[in-house]
N, C-alpha and C positions, 0 to 999 in steps of 0.2 A: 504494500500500500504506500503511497504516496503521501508522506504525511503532509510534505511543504505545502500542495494543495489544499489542505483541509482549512475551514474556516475557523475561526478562535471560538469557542462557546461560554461563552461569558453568562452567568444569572445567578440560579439561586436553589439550595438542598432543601429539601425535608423528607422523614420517613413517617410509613405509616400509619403506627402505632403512635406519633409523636402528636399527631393532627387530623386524623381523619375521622376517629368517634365513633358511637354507631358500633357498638360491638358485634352486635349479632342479626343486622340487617344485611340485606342482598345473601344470606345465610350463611353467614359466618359464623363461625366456631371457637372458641378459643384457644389461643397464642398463652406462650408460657407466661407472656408478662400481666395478661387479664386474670393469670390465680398467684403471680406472686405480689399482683398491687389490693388481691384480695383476700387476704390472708385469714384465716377464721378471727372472729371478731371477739370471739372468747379468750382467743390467748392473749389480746388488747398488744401481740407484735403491731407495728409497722413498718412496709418495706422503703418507704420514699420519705423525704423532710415532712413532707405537710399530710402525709397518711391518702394522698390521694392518686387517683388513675387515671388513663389515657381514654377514661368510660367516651367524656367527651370532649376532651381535650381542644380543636379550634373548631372542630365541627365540618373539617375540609370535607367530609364525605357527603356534606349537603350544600357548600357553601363555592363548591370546588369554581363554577364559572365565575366566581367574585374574586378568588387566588390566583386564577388564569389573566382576569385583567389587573389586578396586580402586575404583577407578572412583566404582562407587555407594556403598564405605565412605568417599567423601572427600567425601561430598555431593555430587557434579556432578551436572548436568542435562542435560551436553552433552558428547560430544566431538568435537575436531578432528581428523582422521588421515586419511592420503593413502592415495589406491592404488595398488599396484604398476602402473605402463604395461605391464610385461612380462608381466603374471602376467592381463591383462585383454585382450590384444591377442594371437593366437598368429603368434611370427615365425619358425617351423619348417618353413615352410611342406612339412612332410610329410603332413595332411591333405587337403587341397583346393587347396596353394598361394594365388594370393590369388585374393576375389571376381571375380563381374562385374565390379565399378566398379574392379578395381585396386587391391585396399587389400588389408590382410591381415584372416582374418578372427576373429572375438571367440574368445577362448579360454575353453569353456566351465566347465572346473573351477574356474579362478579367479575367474570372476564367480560360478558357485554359491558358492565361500566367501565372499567378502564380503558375500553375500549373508543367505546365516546368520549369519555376525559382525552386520549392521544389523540383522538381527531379534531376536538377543541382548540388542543395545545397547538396542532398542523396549521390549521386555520388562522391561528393568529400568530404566523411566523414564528414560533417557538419548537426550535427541536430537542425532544424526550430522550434523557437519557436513564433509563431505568435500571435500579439493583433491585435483585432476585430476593437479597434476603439483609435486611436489618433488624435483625436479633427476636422476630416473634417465630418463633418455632412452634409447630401444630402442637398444644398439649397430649392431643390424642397420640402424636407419635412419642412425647417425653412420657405418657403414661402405657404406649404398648411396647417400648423396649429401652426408653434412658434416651431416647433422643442422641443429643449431638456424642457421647459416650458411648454407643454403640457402632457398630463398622454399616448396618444396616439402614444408617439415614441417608448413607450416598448412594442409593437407587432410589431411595424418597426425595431427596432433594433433585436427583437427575430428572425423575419424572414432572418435579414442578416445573424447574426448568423448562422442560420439553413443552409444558404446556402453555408457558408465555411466549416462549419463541415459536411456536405452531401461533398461536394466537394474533400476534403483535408483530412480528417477524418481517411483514411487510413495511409498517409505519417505523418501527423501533432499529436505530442502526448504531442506536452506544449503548451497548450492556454492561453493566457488574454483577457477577453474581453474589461475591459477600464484600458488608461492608463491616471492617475493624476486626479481622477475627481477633487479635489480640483479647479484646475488649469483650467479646462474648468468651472466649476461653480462662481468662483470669480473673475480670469482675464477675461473671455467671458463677465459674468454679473452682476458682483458686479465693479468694475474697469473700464470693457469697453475698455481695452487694446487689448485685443485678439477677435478674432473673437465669436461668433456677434458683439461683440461692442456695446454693453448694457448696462445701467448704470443709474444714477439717472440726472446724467451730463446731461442737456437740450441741451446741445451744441453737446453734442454728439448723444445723445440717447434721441430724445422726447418724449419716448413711455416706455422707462425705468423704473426699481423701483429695483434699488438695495439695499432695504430694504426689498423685498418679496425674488426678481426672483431666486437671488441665492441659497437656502434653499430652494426650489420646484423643481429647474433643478438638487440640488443635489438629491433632494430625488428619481425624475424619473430615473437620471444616476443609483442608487442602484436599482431600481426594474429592469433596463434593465438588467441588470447585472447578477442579480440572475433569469429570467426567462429564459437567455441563460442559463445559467449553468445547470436550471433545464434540459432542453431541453437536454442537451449534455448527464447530469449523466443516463436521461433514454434512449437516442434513438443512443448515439455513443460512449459511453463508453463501453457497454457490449459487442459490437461488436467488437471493435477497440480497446480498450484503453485508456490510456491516463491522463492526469490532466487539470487541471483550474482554476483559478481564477482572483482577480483581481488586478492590482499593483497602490498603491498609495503612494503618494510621505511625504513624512516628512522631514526634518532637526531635528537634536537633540536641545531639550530647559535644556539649564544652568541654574542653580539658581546665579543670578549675585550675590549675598552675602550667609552668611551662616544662617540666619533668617528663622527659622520653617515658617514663613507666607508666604517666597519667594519661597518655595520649593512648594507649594500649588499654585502659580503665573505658576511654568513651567509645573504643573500637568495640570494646565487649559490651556496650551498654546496648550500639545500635547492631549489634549482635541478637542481644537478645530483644530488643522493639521491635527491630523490623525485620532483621534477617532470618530470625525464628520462621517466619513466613515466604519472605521474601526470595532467600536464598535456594528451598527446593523447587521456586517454582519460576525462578528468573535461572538458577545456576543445576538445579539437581542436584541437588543435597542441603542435610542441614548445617548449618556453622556447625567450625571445630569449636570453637569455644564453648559454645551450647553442649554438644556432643560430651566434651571434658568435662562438665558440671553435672552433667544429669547422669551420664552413662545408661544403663541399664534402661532407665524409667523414660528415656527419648525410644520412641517407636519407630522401626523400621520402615521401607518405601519397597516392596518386590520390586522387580527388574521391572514386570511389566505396572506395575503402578507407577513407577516414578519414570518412564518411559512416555507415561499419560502428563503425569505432572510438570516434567520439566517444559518449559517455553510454552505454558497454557495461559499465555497472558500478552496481550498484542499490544498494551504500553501498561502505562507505570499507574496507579488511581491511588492518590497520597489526600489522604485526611489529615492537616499537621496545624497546631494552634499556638505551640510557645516552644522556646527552649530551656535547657539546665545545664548547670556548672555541675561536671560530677569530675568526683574522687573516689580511690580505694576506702574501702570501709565500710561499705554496707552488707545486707545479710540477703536479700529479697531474689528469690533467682528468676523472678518473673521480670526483674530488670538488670539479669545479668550480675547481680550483687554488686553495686554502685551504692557510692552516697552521693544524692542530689540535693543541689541547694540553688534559692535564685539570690544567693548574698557571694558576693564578689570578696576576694580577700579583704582588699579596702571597707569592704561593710558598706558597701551601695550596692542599691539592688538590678536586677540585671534590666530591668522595665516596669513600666504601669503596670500594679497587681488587679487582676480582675476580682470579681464576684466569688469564683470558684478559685479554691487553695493551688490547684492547680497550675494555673494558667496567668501567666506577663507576657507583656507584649516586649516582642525582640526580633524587629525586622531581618536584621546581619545573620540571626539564624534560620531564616525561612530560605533565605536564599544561599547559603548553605549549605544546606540540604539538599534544594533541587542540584544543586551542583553535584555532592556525593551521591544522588540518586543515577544521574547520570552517566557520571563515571562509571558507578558500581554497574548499574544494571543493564546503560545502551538502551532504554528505550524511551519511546518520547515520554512527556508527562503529563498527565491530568489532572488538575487540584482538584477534587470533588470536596473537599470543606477546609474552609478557614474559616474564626469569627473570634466573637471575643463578647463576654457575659460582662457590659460596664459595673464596676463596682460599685452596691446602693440603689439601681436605678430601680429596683424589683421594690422598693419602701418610695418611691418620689411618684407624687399625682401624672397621670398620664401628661398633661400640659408640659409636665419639665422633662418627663421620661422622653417624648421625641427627640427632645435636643440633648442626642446621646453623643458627646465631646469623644469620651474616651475611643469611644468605638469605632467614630469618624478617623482619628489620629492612630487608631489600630489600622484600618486599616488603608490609609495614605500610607502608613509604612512600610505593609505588605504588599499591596500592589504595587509601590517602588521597587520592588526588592525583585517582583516577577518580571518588570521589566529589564531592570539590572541583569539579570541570570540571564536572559532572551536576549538578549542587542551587548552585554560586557561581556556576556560567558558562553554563549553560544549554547545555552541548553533551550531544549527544544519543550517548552512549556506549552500547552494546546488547549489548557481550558481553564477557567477559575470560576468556581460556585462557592457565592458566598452561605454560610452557615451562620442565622436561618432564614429562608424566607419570612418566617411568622414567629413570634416566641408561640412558645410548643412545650408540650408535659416533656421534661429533662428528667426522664429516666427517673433515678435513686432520689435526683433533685425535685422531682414533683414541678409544682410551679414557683419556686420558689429564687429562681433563675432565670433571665430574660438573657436570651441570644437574638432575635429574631431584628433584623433593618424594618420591621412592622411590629408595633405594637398592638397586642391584641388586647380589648376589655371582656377579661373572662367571663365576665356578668351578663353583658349583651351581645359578645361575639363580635362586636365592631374591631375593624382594623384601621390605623391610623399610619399612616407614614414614619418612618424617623429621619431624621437630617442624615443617618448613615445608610439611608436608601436612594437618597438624591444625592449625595457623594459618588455610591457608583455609578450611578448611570450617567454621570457626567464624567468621571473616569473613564467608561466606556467608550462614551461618547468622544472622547480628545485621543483616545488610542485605539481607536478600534482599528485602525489601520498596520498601528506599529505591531504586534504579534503575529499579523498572519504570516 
């Protein structure tokens, strides 16, 4: 493929558990995160900040042609947004139970809606770029075999797969199939923050072992991964077109000092962030450094799976929001055993802190990255999220909440930075989606966290503009020429 011809995709992410509402409409079924935001109300747990769920989070599922002009009022070309697994897959099995082959079979109301939502999107110049899977997994499959922890979801997951690209195939020409496995393998199972809620924690998870689970659920996320993709490159590519692959998340790692040993410290950090991932399916295998730490407990790839695996990804889909100063010293093997700090020897901090503990804003490392992504891996790149959670704005009346400062200055920085890589560094950067189109139920965070360049009134579902949505689209607007 020609990348130099392709146009720049410039807009805006959201997933569908995040915004769409409507749990059990067009017959949906439940996704692992509608039983772990519903936790029995006798044991008085809660799994998110504010005890709440994605019941009806923006209401995109009714509201969707008001998000589409959005959308085109912000200038975008393109959007990113997942499909519901549930709402594509019927697992009620009160129709037909499941096919011939043992699967369950497509559930046709919810692929006709998505289906008019993409010809919405066509219609008013916006091209779709759709992931297979943002972290809602059929509970029906978590309750007939363990889900992402068993070897048996990568023929469930292939067959979802197969049924959006039969579906969408014609209209749809940028696929991902998972977004962040990191983040469904360590908050899901090694943490227990995120749905399932698995972990070694007794308290949480009695059935737990986040010394195995997580490095097994990683490993079946990659074969899901690469047997959709097989599935596509032979049976909807030739036909249709199109690309695919898969987007995983990173931050850039600092060398907090200038010590040869410490720079081997952030090799291993982004060893184990991205390369866990990255590496068997851009190189065919996993990091040695990984390998030396786990030994035994890292699972193997047969000839002909990792045959599947290797080069199942036709560029690069990077989720990346901040970076960190790390050093020797820490214990966490889900980061490579790193200490991370955003405090500089001098005791300044490395950028604006946001909302979430997480996350400062640091241009110099976004750009970075696409560099080291480049080099490492040779293929072009797609930003499918960047954003930034302004510190505060989630307590300020909507009136002050629009004029989000930080978030504006977040991302002037970062879009300098992509241009910089593009035109000083010759890295071939192909799309930026800002994260979020809408503020949206945050996970673990409930609503207690505002990402979105739109402000939503969770009360009456009105959306409002923020000053850092007419920042890009004026950004757009003054470059839209320089990236192609």
């Amino acid at each position: 493929m020609d990348y130099s011809a392709q146009v720049f995709l410039f807009g805006y992410a959201t997933a569908a558990y995040q915004i769409e509402g409507s749990p059990s409409a067009l017959n949906r079924t439940p996704s692992i995160w509608d039983t772990f935001t519903h936790p029995d109300p006798a044991s008085g747990v809660k799994h998110t900040a504010d005890g709440l769920s994605g019941d009806v989070a923006t209401d995109s599922l009714n509201r969707w042609k008001e998000d589409i002009a959005l959308l085109k009022s912000y200038g975008a070309n393109s959007y990113r947004f997942s499909v519901s697994w549930t709402r594509i897959i019927d697992f009620t099995g009160e129709k037909k139970g499941k096919d011939a082959g043992g699967l369950d079979p497509p559930n046709e109301a919810g692929i006709k809606f998505y289906r008019e939502f993409l010809e919405e999107l066509i219609r008013n110049g916006i091209t779709p770029a759709i992931t297979l899977y943002h972290w809602d997994l059929p509970q029906a499959l978590e309750v007939r075999y363990g889900g992402w922890r068993d070897k048996r979801i990568v023929e469930d997951f292939a067959h979802f797969a197969k049924a959006c690209f039969n579906a969408f195939g014609d209209l749809v020409k940028h696929w991902i199939t998972l977004n962040e496995p990191w983040c469904v393998a360590v908050l899901g199972y090694g943490y227990g923050v995120f749905a399932p809620g698995r972990s070694s924690d007794r308290a949480k998870s009695p059935e737990g072992n986040s010394s195995t689970e997580p490095w097994i659920v990683a490993h079946n996320l990659i074969l899901s991964h690469a047997y959709a993709v097989k599935y596509f490159r032979e049976n909807i590519k030739p036909v249709h077109g199109g690309e695919i692959a898969v987007t995983l998340d990173s931050l850039w790692c600092i060398p907090y000092d200038d010590k040869p040993e410490t720079a081997q410290v952030a090799q291993r950090g982004m060893d184990a962030r991205l390369g866990w991932f990255a590496d068997p399916i851009y190189k065919g295998h996993y990091p040695a450094s990984l390998k030396a730490m786990l030994g035994n407990r890292l699972p193997d790839f047969s000839a002909e799976e990792i045959a599947v695996v290797k080069g199942s990804s036709d560029f690069f889909g990077l989720n990346t929001y901040t970076s960190n100063l790390v050093q020797e010293g820490g214990t966490e093997e889900f980061n490579g055993k790193i200490k991370t700090t955003f405090t500089r020897p001098d005791g300044t901090q490395l950028g604006t802190q946001a909302q979430v503990p997480w996350l400062q804003a640091y241009a110099p490392g976004f750009r970075s990255l696409l560099n080291y992504l480049w080099k490492t891996y040779n293929k072009p790149i797609y930003v499918t999220e960047n954003g930034f959670a302004a510190k505060g704005d989630v307590a300020l009346p909507r009136e002050e909440a629009v004029h989000d400062t930080d978030r504006v200055e977040y991302y002037r920085g970062y879009t300098s930075a992509i241009l910089e890589a593009i035109h000083q560094d010759g890295v071939p950067v192909k799309s930026y989606f800002a994260w979020s189109l809408l503020d949206n139920f945050e996970w673990a965070e409930g609503y207690t966290v505002r990402f979105g360049v739109t402000y939503v009134d969770y009360e009456t579902q009105k959306r409002y503009p923020k000053d850092s949505a007419r920042f890009l689209k004026k950004w757009y607007e003054d470059h839209r020429q320089v990236p192609e």
